[in-house]
C-alpha positions in Angstrom: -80.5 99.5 5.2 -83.3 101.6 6.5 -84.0 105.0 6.2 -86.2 106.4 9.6 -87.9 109.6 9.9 -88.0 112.0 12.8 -89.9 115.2 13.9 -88.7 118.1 15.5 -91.9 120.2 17.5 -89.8 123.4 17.5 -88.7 123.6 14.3 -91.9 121.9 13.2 -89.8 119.8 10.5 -89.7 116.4 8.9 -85.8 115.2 8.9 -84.4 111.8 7.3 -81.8 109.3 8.0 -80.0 106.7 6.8 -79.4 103.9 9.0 -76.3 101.1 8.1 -78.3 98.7 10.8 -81.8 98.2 11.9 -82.1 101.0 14.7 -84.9 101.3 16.3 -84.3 103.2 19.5 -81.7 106.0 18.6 -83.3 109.1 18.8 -80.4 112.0 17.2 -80.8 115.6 17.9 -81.9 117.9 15.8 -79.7 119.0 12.7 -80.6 122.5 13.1 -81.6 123.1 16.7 -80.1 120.3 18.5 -83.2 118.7 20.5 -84.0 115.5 20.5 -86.0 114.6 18.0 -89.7 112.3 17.6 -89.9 108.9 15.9 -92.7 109.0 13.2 -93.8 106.3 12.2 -93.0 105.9 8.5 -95.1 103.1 6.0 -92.2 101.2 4.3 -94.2 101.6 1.0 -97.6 105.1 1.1 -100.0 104.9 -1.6 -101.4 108.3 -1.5 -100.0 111.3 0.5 -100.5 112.0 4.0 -101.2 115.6 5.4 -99.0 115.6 8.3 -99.6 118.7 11.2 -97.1 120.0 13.8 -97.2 118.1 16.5 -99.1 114.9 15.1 -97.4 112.5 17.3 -99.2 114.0 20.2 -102.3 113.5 19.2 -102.0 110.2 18.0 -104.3 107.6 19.5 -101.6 105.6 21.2 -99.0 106.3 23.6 -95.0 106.6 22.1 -93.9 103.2 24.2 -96.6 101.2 23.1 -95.8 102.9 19.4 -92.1 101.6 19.8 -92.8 98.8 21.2 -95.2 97.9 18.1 -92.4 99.6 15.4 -89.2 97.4 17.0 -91.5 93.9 16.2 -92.6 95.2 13.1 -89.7 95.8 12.1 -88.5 92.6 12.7 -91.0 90.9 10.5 -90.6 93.2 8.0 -86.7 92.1 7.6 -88.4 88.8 6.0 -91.5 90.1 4.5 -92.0 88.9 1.0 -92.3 91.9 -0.9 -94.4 90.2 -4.0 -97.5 89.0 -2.0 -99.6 91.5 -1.4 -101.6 89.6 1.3 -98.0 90.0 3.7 -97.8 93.4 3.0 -101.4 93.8 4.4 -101.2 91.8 7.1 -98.1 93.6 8.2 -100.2 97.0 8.0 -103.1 95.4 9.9 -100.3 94.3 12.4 -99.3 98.1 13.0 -103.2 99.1 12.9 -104.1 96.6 15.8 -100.9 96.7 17.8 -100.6 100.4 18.0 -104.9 101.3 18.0 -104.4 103.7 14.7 -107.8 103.7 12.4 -107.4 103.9 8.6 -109.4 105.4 6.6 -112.2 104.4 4.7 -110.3 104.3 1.4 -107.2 102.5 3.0 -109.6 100.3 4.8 -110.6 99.2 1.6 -107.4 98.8 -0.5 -106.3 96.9 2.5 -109.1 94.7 1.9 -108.3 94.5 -1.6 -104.9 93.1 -1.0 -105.7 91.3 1.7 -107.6 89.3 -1.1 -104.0 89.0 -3.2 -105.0 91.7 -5.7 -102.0 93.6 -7.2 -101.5 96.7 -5.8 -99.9 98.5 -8.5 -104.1 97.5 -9.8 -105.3 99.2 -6.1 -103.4 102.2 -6.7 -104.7 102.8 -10.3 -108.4 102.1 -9.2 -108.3 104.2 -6.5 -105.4 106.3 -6.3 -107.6 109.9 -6.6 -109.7 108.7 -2.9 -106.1 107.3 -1.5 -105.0 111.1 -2.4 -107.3 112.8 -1.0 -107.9 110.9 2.1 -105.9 110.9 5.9 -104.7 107.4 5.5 -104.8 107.5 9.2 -107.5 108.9 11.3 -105.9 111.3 13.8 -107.7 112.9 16.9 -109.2 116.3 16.3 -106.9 119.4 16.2 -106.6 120.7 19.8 -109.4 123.8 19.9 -108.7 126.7 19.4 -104.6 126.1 17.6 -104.7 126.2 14.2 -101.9 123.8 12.9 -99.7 124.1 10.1 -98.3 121.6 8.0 -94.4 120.4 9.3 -91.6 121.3 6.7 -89.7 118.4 5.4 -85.9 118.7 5.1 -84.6 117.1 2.0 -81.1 115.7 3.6 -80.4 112.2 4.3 -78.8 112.7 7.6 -76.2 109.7 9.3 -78.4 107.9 12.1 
């Protein structure tokens, strides 16, 4: 049962919900202003944290259809992944990088390497887990000039999809 993540621009917050079925097209409104909200595209497992900005999605180096498009297959695959070899999990996230144009970063580039190899994550994240923290494990186009952005709240409800 997946949980899927969603933006709103104008409240410039991070909502969650819970899923019964795989769902990849619903889009719900906003809990608290009632716009529809943005798919984000969530990692099913994050080593690290990732600074997100108002209005990421639009300056992500891919367009939101080819995005879906990429998410609805994954997802797919995902349903059978084994999740105790390491080398499925990576090639799932290389997947998502090539299908969808995204760039990781150097760190995640190289802990993707790492398991890619069949080396135990749980080893990864205690090797490098201080440059996995402090790194963009995606590398997003600049900020717009001249708009400073500020980080998107997150809303701490599981909402019904």
């Amino acid at each position: 049962m997946p949980i899927y993540e969603f933006y709103c621009n104008d409240c410039n917050t991070i909502f969650s919900f819970f899923s019964r079925t795989v769902n990849t097209t619903k889009k719900p409104p906003c809990p608290r202003c009632q716009k529809t909200l943005q798919r984000r595209a969530s990692l099913f497992a994050c080593i690290g944290k990732a600074k997100e900005e108002k209005g990421a999605l639009d300056d992500l180096p891919v367009d939101e259809h080819k995005l879906e498009q990429a998410m609805n297959s994954l997802a797919r695959e995902a349903e059978h992944l084994n999740e105790d070899d390491p080398r499925a999990a990576a090639s799932l996230m290389r997947k998502l990088t090539d299908m969808t144009g995204l760039k990781l970063g150097s760190g995640m580039q190289e802990a993707l390497r790492r398991m890619e190899a069949g080396e135990d994550p749980e080893q990864i994240e205690a090797d490098m887990g201080d440059i996995l923290e402090q790194e963009e494990p995606f590398q997003l186009h600049e900020a717009k000039a001249g708009k400073k952005k500020r980080e998107p709240l997150r809303d701490e409800t599981l909402y019904e999809l």
